[in-house]
N, C-alpha and C positions, 0 to 999 in steps of 0.2 A: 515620623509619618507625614505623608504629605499632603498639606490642604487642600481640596476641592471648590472652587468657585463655578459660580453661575455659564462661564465661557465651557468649562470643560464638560460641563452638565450637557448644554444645548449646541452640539455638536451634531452635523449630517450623522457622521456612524452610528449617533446612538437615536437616531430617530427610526420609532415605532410605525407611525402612522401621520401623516400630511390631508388634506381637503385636497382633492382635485384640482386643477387650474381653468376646468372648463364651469364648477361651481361659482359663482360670484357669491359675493360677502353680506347678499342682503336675504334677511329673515323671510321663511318663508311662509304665507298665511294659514297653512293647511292648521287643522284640528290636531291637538297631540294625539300620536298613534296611527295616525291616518300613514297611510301605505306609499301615498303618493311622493313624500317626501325620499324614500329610501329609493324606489323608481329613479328618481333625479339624480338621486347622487352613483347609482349604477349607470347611467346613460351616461351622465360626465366623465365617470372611470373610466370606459368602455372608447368613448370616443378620447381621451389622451391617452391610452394605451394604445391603439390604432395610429396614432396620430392623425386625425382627419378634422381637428377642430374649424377649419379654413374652408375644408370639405363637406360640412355637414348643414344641412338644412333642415329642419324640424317643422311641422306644423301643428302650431296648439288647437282645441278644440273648441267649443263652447261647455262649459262645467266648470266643477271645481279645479281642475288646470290650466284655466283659461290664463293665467298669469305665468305658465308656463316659460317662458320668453324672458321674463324677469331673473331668471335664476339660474340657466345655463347659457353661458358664452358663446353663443351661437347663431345662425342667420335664422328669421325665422320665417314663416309666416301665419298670418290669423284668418282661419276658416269661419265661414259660415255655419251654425249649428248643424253635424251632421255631414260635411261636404268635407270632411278635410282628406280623406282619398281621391276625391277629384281633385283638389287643388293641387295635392301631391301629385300626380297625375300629370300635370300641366308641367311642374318644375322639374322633375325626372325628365320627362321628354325633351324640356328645352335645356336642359344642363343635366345631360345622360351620365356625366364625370359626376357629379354630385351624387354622396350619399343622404337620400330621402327617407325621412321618417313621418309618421301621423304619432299622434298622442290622446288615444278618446278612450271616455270611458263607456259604462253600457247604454246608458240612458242616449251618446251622444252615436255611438255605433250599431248598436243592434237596434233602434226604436226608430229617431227619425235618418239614420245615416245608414239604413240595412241598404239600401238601392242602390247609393253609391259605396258601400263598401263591394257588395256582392257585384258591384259589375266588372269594377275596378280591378278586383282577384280573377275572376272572370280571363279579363284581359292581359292578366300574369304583368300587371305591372311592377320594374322593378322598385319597391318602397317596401319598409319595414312600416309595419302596424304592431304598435304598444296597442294594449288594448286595458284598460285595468277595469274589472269585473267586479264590483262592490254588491250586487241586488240591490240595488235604492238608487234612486235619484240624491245621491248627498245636497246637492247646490242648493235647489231647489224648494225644501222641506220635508224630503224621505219620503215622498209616492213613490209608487211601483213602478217598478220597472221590469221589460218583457223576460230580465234573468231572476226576478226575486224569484223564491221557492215557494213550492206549494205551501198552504197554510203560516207565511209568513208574513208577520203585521207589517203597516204602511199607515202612511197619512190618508191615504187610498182606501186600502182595504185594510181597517182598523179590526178585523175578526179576522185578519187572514186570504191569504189567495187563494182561489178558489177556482178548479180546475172546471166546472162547470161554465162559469163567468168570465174567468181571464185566461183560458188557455194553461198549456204548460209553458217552463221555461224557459227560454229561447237557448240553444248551448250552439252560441254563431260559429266558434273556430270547429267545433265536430260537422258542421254545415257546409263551413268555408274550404274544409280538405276535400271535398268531391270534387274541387274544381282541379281541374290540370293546368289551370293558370299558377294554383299555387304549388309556392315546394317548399316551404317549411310552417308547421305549423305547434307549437309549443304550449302546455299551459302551466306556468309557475306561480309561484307565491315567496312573499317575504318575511314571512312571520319567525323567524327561526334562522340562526348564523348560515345552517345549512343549507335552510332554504333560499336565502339571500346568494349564496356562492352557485346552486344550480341555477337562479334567475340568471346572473352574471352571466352564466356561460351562456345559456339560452338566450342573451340581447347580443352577447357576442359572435354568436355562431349568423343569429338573423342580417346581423351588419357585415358579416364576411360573405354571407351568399347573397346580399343585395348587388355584391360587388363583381359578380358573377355571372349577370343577366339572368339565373335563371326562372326568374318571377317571383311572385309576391309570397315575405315572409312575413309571419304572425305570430305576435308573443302575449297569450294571456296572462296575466299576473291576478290571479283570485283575491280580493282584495278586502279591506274593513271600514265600515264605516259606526265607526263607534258612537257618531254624535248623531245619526241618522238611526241604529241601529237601539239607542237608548242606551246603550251599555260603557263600560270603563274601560281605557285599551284596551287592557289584559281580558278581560272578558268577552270584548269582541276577538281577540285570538282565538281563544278558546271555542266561542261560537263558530265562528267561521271551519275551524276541524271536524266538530261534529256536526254542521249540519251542511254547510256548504260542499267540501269536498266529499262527498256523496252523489251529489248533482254535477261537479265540476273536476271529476277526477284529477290529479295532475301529474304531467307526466308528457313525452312528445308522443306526437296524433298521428305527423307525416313529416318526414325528412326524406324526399326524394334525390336529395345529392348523394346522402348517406346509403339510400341502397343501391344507386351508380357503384359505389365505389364494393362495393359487398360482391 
C-alpha cells in the first residue's frame, strides 16, 4: 500500500474551497454574526469572477462599514455620512468604464442620505447600491432607525416604536422602484447557505446591468444586528425570520431588463 504524504494531500485537484483574491488577510472588526462580514466576502467573489478587480470602485459609508476599504482589494473612496451616491455619482460620470458601487446601511441611506439616494435613482445613475438593512443604528448604540419595526425596542425607544410618534418603517428599495431611473431592484439576506447563493446571484446580476447603462441597481440584504438587537447570532437569525421579513419581504421588486427580454 502506498504512503500518503502531506504534498499529495495539498494538491490544486483536491482543493475544496480557497478565500478570494480580492479579500485581504486582515481580520475584520464586525461583531460575530453580524451579516456584514458575509456581504464582503460575496462582493470579492463576484468581482474575481467577473474579473474587474482593476475595474471596480466602491464607496464606503459612515457606519459599521466605514472600514470597508480595509478588507477588499479595491479602489476606493470615503463618503460623507449619507452622501455616498453623490460621490458615486461623480466617479461614474468621470470614469463611465468603471464599475461603481455604494455600501450603506439604513441608518446611513434611508435617514440622513434619503435626498441623495432618491435623487441619484431619480437620475438612473449608473452604480450599484448594497444597501444592508439591520433596523438599528448598530455603530452608534442601537437608536432607531426610520426601518426598525413597529413596537420594536431601541436605545431610543426603549418601550418600543410607536406608529403614533415615529411614523412607520421606511421600506426605501419598495420606494426607490417608482422611479424609472431605476432597473433593478432586489431584497436579499444571508442568514442561510441558500440564502447567501440567492444574494450572490442578486450582487451579480446588479454588477452586470451596471454594465449596461441602464440606470441604477439596488441590492437589499435584510440584515442582523445581534449586539444592537441584544440577542446571540443564532437568535438574531431567528428574530430577523419572524419578525423582520414580514415588513421586508424578500425577493426581487423590479428587473426592468428582465422584462425586456420577456
Amino acid at each position: 500500500m502506498n504512503s500518503m504524504n502531506v504534498t499529495d494531500i495539498v494538491n490544486p485537484i483536491n482543493l475544496v474551497y480557497k478565500k478570494n483574491s480580492v479579500l485581504t488577510d486582515l481580520p475584520m472588526h464586525y461583531c460575530p454574526g453580524c451579516s456584514h462580514g458575509v456581504v464582503h466576502k460575496l462582493l470579492g467573489d463576484i468581482i474575481e469572477e467577473l474579473d474587474i478587480q482593476e475595474q471596480t470602485i466602491g464607496v464606503a459609508p459612515v457606519g459599521c462599514a466605514v472600514f470597508a476599504y480595509k478588507y477588499l482589494d479595491i479602489d476606493w473612496q470615503q463618503a460623507a455620512h449619507g452622501r455616498a451616491p453623490a460621490l458615486a455619482t461623480a466617479i461614474k460620470r468621470l470614469l463611465p468604464d468603471r464599475y461603481v458601487f455604494t455600501y450603506q446601511g439604513d441608518g446611513d441611506l434611508a435617514a440622513i442620505g434619503t435626498a441623495e439616494t432618491l435623487h441619484a435613482c431619480n437620475r438612473g445613475e449608473n452604480i450599484v447600491i448594497i444597501y444592508i438593512n439591520n433596523g438599528i443604528y448598530g455603530m452608534t448604540g442601537g437608536q432607531m432607525a426610520p426601518t426598525t419595526l413597529l413596537g420594536m425596542k431601541s436605545t431610543t425607544t426603549p418601550k418600543g416604536r410607536m406608529y403614533e410618534r415615529d411614523g412607520n418603517p421606511l421600506d426605501m428599495p419598495k420606494l426607490l422602484a417608482q422611479l424609472d431611473g431605476v432597473c433593478y431592484v432586489t431584497r436579499q439576506a444571508v442568514h442561510t447557505v441558500g440564502a447567501v447563493k440567492k444574494c450572490r446571484r442578486a450582487i451579480k446580476k446588479a454588477f452586470e446591468y451596471s454594465a449596461l447603462n441602464k440606470g441604477t441597481s439596488i441590492v437589499e440584504v435584510v440584515s442582523t444586528c445581534n449586539s444592537g438587537w441584544k440577542l446571540t447570532p443564532d437568535g438574531a437569525n431567528k428574530w430577523m425570520v419572524e419578525n423582520m421579513f414580514s415588513q421586508y419581504p424578500l425577493g426581487d421588486i423590479k428587473d426592468t431588463i428582465q422584462a425586456e427580454k420577456k
